[in-house]
N, C-alpha and C positions, 0 to 999 in steps of 0.2 A: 565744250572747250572752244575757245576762238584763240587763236595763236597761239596755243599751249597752256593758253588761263583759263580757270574755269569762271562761266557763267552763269550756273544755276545748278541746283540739285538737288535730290527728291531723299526723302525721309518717309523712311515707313516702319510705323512700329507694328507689333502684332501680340494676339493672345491666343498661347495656345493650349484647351485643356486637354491632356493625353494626348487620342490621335484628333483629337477636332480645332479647326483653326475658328477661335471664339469672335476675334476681328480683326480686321488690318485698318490702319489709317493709313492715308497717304497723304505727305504734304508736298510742296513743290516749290522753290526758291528761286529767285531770277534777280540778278543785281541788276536794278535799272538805271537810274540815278546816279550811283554812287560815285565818289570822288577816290581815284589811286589813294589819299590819305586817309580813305574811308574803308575800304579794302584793306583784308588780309593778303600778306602775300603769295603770287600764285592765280590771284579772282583777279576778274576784270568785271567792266559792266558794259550794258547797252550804249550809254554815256560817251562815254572812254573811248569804244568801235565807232557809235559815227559822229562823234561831234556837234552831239543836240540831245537835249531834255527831252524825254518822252511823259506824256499824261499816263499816272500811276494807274488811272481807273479805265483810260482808253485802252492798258494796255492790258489788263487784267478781265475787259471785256472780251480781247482777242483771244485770251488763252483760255477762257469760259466757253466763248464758242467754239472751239478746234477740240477743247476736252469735251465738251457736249453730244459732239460729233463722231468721236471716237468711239464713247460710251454706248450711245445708240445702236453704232455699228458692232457694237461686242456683244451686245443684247441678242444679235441676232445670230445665231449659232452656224446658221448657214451663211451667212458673210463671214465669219472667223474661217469655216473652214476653205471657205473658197479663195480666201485671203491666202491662205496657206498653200493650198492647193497651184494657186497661182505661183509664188513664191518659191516653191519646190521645183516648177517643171523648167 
């Protein structure tokens, strides 16, 4: 949310058989570009906040490496928990 708009938002479906989670997808939305007439009302975009075009693939690179980054760190079980651990105290 940037000024009460929203700016992006995550989609995640899943399959679940019984008790077993068979998969989740996750997607992840982010208005970059877009124009108030392009926009539902309520959304905003990157655009719109600071008054310049952003490169779609420059910015889909940024969010590849920072998810890249994250993923790795959740990999590691002893980061999750230290994350936590930190967080908690």
């Amino acid at each position: 949310m940037v000024g009460g708009k929203k700016l992006a938002g995550v989609l995640i479906e899943t399959k679940i058989s019984g008790p077993e989670l068979v998969y989740a997808i996750v997607g992840i939305g982010l208005n970059v570009n877009l124009t108030a007439e392009q926009l539902p009302t309520g959304a905003t975009s990157i655009f719109l906040v600071k008054k310049k075009r952003f490169s779609l693939e420059k910015t889909l690179s940024s969010i590849l490496t920072v998810l890249e980054r994250l993923y790795e760190n959740l990999r590691n079980e002893s980061a999750v928990v230290g994350e936590c651990e930190v967080g908690m105290a």
